[in-house]
C-alpha positions as CSV (number, residue, x, y, z in Angstrom):
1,X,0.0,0.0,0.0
2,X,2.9,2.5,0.2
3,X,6.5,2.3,-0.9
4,X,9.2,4.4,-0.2
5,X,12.2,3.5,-2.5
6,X,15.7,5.1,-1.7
7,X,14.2,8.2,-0.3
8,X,17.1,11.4,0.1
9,X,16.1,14.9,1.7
10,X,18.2,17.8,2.5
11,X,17.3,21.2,3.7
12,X,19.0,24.5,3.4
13,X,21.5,23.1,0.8
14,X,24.8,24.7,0.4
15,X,24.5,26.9,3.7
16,X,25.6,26.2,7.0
17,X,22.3,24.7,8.1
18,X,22.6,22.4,5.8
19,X,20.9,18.5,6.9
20,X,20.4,15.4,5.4
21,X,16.8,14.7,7.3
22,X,16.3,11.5,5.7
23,X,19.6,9.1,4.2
24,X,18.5,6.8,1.2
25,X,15.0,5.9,3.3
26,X,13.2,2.8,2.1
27,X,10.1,1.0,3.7
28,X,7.3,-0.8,2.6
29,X,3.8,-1.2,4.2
30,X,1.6,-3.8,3.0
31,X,-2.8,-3.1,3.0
32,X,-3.7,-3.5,6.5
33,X,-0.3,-2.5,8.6
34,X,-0.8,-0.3,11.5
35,X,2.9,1.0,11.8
36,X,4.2,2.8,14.7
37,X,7.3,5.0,14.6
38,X,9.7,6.2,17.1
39,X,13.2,8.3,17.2
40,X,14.7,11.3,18.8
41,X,14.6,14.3,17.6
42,X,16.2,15.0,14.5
43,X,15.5,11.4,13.1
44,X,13.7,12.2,10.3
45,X,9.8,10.9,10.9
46,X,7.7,14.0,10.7
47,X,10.6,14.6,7.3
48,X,9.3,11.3,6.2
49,X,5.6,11.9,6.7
50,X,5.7,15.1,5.0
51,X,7.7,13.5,2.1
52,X,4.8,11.0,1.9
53,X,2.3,13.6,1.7
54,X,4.1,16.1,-0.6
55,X,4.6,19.0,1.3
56,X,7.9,18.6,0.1
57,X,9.7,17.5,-3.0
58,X,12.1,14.6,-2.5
59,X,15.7,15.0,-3.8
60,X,16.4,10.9,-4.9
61,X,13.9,8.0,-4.7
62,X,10.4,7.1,-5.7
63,X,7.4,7.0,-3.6
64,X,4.4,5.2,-4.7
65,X,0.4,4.5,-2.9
66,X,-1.6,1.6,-3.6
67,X,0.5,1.0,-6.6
68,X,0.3,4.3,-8.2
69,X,3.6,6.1,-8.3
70,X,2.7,9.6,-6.4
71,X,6.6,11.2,-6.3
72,X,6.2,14.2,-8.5
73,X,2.5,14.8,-7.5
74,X,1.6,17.9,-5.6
75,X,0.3,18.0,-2.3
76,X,-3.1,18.5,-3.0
77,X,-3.2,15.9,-5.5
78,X,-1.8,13.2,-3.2
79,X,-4.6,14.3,-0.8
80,X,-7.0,11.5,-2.7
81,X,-5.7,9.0,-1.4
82,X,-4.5,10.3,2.2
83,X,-5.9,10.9,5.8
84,X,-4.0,13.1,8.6
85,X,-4.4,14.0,11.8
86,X,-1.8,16.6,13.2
87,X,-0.1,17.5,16.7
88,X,-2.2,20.3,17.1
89,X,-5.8,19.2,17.9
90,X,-7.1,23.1,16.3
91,X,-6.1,22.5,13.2
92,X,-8.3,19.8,11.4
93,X,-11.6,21.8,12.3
94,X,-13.7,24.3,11.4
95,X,-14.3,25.8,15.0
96,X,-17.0,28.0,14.1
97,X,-19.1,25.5,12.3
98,X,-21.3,22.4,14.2
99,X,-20.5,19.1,14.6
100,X,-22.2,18.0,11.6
101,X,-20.9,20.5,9.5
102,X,-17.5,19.7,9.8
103,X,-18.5,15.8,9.2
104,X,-20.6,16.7,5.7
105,X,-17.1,18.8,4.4
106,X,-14.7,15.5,5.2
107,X,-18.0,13.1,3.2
108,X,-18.0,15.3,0.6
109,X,-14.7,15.5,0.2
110,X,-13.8,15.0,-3.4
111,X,-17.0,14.9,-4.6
112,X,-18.6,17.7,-6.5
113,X,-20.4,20.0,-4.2
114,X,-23.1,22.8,-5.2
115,X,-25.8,24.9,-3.3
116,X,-28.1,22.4,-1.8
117,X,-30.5,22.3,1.4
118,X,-27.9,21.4,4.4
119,X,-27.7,17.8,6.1
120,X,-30.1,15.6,5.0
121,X,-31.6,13.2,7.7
122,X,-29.8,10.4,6.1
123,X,-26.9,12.2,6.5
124,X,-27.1,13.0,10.1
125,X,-27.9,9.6,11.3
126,X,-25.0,8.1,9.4
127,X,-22.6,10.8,11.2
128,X,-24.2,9.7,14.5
129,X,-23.2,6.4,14.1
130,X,-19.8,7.3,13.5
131,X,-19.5,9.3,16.2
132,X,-20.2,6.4,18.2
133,X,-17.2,4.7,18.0
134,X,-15.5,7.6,19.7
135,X,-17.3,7.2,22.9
136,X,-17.0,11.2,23.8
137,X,-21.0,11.3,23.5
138,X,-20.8,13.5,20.6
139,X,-23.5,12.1,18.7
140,X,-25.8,13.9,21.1
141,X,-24.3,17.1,20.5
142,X,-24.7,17.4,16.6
143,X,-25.4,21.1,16.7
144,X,-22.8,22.5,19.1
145,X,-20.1,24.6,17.6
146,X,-16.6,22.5,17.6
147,X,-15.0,25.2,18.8
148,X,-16.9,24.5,22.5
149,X,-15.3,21.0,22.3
150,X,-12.4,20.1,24.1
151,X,-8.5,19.4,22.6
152,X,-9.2,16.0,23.0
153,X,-12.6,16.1,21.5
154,X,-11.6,17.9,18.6
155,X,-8.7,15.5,18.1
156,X,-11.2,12.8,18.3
157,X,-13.3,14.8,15.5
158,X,-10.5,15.4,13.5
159,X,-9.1,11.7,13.5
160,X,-12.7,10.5,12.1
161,X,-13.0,13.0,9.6
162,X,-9.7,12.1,8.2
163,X,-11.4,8.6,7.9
164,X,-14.8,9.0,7.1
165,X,-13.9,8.6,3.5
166,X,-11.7,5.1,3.5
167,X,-7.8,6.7,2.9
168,X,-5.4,4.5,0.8
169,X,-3.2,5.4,4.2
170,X,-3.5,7.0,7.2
171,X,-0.8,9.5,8.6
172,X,-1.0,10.7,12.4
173,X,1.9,13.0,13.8
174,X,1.9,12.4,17.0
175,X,-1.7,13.3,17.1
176,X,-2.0,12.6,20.8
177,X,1.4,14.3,22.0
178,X,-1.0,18.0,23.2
179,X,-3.5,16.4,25.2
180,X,-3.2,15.0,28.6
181,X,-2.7,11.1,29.5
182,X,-6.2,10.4,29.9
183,X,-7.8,12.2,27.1
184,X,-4.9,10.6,25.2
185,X,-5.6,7.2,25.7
186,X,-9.1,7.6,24.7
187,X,-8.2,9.2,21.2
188,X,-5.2,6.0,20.6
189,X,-8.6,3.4,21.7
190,X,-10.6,5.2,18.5
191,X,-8.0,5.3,16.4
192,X,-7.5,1.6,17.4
193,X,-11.4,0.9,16.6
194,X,-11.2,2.8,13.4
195,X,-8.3,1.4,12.1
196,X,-9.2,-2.1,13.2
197,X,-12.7,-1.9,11.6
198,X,-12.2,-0.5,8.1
199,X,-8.2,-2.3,8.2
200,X,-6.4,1.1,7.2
201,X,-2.9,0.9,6.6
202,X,-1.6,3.7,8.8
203,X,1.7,5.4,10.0
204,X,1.7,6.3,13.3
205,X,4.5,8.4,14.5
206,X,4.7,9.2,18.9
207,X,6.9,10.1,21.2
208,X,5.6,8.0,23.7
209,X,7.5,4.3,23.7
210,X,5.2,2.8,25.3
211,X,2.3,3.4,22.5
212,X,4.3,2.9,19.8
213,X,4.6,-0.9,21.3
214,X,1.2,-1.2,22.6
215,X,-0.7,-0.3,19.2
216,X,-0.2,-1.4,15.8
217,X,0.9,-4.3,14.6
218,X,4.8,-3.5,13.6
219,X,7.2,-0.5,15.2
220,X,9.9,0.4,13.6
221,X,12.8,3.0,15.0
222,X,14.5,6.0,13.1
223,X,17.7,7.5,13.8
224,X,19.8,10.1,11.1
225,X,17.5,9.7,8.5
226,X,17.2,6.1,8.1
227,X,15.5,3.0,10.3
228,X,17.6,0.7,12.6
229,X,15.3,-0.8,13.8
230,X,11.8,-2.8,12.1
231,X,10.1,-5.3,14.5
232,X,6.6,-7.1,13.9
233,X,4.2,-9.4,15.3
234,X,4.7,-11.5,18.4
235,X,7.9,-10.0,18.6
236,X,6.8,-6.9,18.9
237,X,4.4,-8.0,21.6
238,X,6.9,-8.9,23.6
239,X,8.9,-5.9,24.1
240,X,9.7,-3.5,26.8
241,X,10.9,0.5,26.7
242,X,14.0,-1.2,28.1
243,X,14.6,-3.4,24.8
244,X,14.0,-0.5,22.8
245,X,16.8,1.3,24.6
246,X,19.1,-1.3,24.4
247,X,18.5,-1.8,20.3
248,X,18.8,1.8,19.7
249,X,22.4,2.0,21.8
250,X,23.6,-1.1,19.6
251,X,22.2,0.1,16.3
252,X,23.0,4.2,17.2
253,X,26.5,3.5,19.1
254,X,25.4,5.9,21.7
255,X,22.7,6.5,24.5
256,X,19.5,7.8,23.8
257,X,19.1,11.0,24.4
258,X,15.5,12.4,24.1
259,X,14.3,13.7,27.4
260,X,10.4,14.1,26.1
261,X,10.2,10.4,25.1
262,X,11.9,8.9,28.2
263,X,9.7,10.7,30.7
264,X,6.4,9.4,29.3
């Protein structure tokens, strides 16, 4: 479902803030892989994300979706077949519009819109349902502005909007690193539903170790631009924060270093 093939990055070329973000990157994830990613910072995933998506031009490699090889499209063309969920839980909303507002723009995504009367009752009960799965109550609460809703809410919002329409892949950038523990762990169970029920092959980058090895079903580690680490299944199961320490000190040659991820 996506292949990255040799992927090179640099920024600010020819100055003296010249970086290589991302060293001859490949990966492949197959339909259905729920991929978390970890590294300090400086690694390259959020360069890697944005490479996928297209905010960027890559310097050397190939990136393809589903098949279709996407390297030289434009951002918003490679939007067809992506969903994303940022850091910052304000900015996948419309805060000034309702509930079911927001959901009709994410359905009719794509599609060709015109002047019609609103929400049609069909419409609304089918973005109840979905807001079920979140379990925030917001299917009660169709009318209220999403600006009343809380970070965690509107994170939760956001995440299904991204999915209402099926996404060929699913990027989230450390879309629960602004909200606090609890409210996090509720937005990683719906992405867990979501993801589960309509099998969408998803990048998940976090800061928090113990995430990345709780959810998904492969983790794989960055460091310089590159991965050094790629583990799956009941392997991955099995691991501790401790054993991803010790595999990034034998891949890196050095101790890691990132306050923010060693503290949660």
């Amino acid at each position: 479902m996506l292949k990255l093939n040799q992927i090179w990055k640099t920024f600010n070329v020819g100055t003296v803030n010249e970086k290589t973000a991302l060293q001859g990157l490949s990966l492949e994830l197959q339909e259905g892989d729920f991929v978390t990613v970890i590294g300090g910072n400086g690694a390259g995933k959020s360069t890697m994300l944005n490479a996928v998506a297209g905010v960027w031009p890559v310097d050397e490699g190939s990136i393809s979706i589903d098949g279709v090889d996407v390297t030289k499209l434009p951002e918003h063309r490679r939007a067809a077949y992506l969903g994303r969920v940022f850091q910052d839980p304000m900015t996948g909303t419309a805060a000034n519009m309702q509930i079911q507002e927001n959901l009709a723009l994410a359905s009719r995504r794509g599609a060709f819109r015109f002047l019609k009367a609103g929400i049609t009752k069909a419409e609304r009960e089918m973005y109840q349902e979905k807001l079920k799965v979140l379990d925030l109550g917001l299917e009660d609460r169709m009318t209220s502005k999403v600006g009343l809703l809380s970070g965690g809410q509107r994170q939760a919002l956001t995440l299904l909007m991204a999915t209402l329409k099926k996404p060929k892949l699913l990027l989230l950038d450390e879309h629960t690193a602004a909200l606090d523990p609890k409210t996090a762990a509720k937005v990683l169970d719906a992405t867990d539903r979501i993801v589960g029920r309509d099998n969408l092959t998803t990048l998940m980058i976090t800061h928090n170790m113990k995430d990345a090895i709780a959810h998904g079903n492969r983790l794989i580690m960055m460091y310089e631009g590159n991965i050094i680490y790629d583990v799956a299944g009941e392997e991955k199961k099995k691991l501790k924060v401790a054993d991803l320490l010790a595999k990034f000190e034998q891949a890196s040659g050095g101790a890691f270093a990132n306050d923010r991820m060693m503290l949660t």
